[in-house]
N, CA, C and O atoms as CSV, one atom per row, in Angstrom:
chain,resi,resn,atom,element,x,y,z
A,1,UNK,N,N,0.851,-1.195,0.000
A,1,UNK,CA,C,0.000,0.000,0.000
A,1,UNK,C,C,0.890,1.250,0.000
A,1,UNK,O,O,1.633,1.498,0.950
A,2,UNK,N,N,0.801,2.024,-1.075
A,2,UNK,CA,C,1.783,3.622,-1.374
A,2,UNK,C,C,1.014,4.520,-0.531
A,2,UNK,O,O,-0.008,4.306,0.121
A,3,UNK,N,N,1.587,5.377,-0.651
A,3,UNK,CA,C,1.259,6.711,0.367
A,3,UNK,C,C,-0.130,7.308,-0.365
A,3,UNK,O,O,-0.979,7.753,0.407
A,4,UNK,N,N,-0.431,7.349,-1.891
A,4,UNK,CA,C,-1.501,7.804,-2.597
A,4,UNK,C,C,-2.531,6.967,-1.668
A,4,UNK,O,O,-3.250,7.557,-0.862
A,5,UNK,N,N,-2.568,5.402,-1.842
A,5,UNK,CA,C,-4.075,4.741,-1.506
A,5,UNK,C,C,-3.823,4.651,0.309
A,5,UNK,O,O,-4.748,3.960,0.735
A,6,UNK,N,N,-3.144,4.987,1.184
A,6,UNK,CA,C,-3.213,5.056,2.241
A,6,UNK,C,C,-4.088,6.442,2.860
A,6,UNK,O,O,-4.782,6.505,3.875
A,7,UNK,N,N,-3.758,7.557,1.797
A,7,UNK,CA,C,-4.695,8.846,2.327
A,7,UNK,C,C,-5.538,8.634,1.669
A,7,UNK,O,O,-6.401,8.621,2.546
A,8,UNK,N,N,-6.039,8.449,0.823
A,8,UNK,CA,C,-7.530,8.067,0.223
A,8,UNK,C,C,-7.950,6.907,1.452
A,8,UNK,O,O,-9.108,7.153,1.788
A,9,UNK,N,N,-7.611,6.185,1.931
A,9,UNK,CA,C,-8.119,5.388,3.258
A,9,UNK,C,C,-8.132,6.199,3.858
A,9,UNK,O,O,-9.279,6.419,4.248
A,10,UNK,N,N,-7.316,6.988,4.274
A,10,UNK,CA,C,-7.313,8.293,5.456
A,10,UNK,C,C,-8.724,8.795,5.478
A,10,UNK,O,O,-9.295,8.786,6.569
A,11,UNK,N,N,-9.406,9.261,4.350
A,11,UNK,CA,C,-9.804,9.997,4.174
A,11,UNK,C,C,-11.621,9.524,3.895
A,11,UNK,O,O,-12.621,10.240,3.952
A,12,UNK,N,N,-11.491,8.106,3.603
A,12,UNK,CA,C,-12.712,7.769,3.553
A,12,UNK,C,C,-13.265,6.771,4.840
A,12,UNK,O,O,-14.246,6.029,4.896
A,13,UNK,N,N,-12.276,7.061,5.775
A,13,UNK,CA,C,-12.305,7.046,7.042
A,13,UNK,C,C,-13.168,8.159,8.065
A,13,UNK,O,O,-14.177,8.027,8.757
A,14,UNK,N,N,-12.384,9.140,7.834
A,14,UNK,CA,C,-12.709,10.469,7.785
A,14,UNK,C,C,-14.192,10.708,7.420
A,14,UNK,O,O,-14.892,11.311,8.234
A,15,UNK,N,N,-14.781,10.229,6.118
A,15,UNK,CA,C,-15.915,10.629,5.892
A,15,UNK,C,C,-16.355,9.854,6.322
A,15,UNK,O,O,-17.171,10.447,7.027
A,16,UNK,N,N,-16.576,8.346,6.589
A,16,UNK,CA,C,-16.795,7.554,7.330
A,16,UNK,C,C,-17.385,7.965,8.760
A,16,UNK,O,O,-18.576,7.824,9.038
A,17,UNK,N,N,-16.547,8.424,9.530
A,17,UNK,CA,C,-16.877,9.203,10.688
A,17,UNK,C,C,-17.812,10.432,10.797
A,17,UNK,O,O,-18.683,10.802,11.585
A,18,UNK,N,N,-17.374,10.797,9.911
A,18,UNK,CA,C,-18.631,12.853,9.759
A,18,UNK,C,C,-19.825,11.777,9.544
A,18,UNK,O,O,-20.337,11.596,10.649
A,19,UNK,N,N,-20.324,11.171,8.781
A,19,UNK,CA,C,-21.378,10.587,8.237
A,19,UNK,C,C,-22.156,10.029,9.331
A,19,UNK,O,O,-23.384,10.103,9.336
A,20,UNK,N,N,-21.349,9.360,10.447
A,20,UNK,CA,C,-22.170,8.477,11.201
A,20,UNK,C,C,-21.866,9.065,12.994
A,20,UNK,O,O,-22.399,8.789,14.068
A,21,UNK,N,N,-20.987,9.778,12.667
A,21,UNK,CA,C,-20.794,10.675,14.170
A,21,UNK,C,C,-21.444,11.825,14.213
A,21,UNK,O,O,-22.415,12.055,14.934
A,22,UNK,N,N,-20.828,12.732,13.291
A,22,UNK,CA,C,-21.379,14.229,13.353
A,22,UNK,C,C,-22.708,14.216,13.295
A,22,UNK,O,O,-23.473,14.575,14.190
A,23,UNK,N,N,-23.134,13.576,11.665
A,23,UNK,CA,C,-24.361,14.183,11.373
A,23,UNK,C,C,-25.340,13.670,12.250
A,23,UNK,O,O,-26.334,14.397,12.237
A,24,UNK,N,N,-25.501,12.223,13.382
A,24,UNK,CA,C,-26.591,12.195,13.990
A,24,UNK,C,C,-26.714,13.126,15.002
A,24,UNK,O,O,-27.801,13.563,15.381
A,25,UNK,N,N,-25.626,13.450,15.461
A,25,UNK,CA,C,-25.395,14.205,16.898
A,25,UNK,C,C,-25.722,15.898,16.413
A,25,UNK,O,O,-25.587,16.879,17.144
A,26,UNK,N,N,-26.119,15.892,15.173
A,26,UNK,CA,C,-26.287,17.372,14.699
A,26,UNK,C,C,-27.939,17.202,14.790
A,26,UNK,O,O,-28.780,17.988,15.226
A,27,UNK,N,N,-28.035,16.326,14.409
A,27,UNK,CA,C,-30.104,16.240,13.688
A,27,UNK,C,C,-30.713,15.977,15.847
A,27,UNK,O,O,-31.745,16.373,16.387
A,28,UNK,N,N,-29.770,15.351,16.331
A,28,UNK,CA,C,-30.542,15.225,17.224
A,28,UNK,C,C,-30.479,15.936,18.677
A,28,UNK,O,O,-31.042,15.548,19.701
A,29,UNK,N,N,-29.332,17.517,18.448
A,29,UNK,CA,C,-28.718,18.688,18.790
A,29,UNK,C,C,-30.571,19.688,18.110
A,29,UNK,O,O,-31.197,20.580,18.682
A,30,UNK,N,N,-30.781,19.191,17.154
A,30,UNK,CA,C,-31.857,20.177,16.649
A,30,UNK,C,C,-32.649,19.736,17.020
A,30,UNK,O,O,-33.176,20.320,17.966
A,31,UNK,N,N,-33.107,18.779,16.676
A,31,UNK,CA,C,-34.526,18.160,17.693
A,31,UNK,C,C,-34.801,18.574,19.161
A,31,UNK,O,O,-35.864,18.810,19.734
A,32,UNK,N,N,-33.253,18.592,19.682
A,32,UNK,CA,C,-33.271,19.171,21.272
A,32,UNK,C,C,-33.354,20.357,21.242
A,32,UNK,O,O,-33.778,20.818,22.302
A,33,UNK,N,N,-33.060,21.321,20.229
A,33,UNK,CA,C,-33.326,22.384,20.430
A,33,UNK,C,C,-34.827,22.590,20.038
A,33,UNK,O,O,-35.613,23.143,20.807
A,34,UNK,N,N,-35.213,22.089,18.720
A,34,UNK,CA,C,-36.732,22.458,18.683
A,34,UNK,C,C,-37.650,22.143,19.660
A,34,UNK,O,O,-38.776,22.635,19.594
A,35,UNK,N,N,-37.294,21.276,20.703
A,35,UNK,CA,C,-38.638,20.971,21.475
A,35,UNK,C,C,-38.219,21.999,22.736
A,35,UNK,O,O,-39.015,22.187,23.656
A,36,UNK,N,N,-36.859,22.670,22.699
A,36,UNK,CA,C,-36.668,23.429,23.796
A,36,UNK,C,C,-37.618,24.800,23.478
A,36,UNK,O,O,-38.228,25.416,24.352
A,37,UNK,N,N,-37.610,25.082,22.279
A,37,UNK,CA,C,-37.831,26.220,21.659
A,37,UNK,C,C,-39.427,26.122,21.959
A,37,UNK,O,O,-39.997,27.158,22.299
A,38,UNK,N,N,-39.978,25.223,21.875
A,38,UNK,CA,C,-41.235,25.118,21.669
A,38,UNK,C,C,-41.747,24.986,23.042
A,38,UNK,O,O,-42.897,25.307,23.340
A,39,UNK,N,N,-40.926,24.531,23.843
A,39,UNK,CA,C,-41.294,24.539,25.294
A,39,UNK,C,C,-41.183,26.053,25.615
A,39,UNK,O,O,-42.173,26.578,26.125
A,40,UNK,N,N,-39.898,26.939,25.330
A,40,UNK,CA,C,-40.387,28.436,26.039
A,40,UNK,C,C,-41.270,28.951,24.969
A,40,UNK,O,O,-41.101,30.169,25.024
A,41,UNK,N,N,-41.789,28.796,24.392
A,41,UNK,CA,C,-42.199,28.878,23.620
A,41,UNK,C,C,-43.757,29.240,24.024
A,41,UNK,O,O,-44.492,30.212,23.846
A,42,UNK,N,N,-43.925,27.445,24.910
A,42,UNK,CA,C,-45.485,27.536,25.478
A,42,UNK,C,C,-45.373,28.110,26.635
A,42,UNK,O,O,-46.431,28.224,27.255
A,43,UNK,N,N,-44.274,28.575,27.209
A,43,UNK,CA,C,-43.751,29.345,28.786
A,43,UNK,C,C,-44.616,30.930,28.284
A,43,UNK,O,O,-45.676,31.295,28.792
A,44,UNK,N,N,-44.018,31.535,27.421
A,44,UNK,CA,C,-44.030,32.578,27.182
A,44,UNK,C,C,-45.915,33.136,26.850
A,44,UNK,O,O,-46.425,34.164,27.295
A,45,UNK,N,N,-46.539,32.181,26.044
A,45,UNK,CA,C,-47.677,32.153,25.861
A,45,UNK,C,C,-48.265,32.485,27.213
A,45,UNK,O,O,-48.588,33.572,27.690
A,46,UNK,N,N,-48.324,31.112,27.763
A,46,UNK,CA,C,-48.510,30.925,29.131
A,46,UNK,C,C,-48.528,32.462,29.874
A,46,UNK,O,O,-49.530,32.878,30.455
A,47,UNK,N,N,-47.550,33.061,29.790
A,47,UNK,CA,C,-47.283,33.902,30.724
A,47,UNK,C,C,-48.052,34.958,30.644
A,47,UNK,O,O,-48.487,35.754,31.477
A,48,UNK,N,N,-48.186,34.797,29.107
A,48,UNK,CA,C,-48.565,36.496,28.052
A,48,UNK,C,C,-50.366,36.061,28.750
A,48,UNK,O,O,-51.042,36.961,29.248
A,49,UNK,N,N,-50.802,34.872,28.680
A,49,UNK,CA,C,-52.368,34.998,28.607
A,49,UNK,C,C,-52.745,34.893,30.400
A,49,UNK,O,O,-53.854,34.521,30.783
A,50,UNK,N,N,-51.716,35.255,31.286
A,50,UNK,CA,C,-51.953,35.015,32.561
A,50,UNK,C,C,-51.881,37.112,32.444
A,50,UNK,O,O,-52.912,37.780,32.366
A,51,UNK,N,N,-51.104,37.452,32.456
A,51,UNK,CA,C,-51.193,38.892,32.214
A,51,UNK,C,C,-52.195,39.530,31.209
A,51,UNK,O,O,-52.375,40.739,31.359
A,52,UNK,N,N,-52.851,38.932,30.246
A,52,UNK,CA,C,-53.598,39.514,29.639
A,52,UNK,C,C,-55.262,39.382,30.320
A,52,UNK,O,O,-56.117,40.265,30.244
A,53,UNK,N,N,-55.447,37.830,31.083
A,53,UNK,CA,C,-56.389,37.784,31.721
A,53,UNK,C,C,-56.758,38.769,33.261
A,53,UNK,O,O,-57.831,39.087,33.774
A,54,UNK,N,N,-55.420,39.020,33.626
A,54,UNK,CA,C,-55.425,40.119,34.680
A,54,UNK,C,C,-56.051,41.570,34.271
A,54,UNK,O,O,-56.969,42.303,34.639
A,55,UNK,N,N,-54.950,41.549,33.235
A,55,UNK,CA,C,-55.540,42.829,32.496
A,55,UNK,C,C,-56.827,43.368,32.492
A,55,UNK,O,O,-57.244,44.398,33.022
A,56,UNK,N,N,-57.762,41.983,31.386
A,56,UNK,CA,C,-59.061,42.192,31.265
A,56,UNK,C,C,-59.894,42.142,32.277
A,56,UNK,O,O,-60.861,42.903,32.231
A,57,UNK,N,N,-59.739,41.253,33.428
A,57,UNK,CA,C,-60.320,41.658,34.503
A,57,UNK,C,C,-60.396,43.052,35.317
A,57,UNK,O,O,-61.333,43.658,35.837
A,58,UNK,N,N,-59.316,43.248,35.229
A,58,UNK,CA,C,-59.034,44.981,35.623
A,58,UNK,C,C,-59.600,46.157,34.969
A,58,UNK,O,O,-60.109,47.014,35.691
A,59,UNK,N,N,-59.584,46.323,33.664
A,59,UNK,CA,C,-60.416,46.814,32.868
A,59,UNK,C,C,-61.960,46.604,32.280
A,59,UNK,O,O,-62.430,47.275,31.362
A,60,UNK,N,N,-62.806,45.310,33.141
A,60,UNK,CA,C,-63.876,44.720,32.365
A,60,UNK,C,C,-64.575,45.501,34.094
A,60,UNK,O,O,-65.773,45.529,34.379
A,61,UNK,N,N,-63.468,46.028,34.964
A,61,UNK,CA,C,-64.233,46.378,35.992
A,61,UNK,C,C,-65.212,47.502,36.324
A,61,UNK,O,O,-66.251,47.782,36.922
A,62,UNK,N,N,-63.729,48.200,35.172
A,62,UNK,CA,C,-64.603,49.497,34.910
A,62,UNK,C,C,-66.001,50.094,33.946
A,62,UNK,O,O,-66.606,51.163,34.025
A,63,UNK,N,N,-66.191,48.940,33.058
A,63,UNK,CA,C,-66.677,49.475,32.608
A,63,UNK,C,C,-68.308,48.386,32.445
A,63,UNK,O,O,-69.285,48.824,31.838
């Protein structure tokens, strides 16, 4: 084996690895982020319709 077909092994080694290391740990880095996102997500809602129900109570008093 010459030095040419030893880095072409190098190298489809290499992709070898990105293919089956990186990319799951990327798709499932996003998944964790989308359900994080979507969790403050329903935080924030949450929060907005606890202050908006105050609101309207406060204002439905007056009138």
């Amino acid at each position: 084996m010459n030095k040419k077909e030893m880095e072409k092994q190098h190298f489809l080694l290499l992709k070898k690895a990105f293919l089956f290391g990186f990319l799951p740990m990327m798709s499932s880095l996003l998944i964790l982020y989308l359900w994080l996102g979507l969790f403050i997500g329903k935080v924030i809602s949450d929060i907005g319709a606890v202050i908006f129900f105050i609101f309207y109570k406060n204002v439905s008093e007056f009138f």
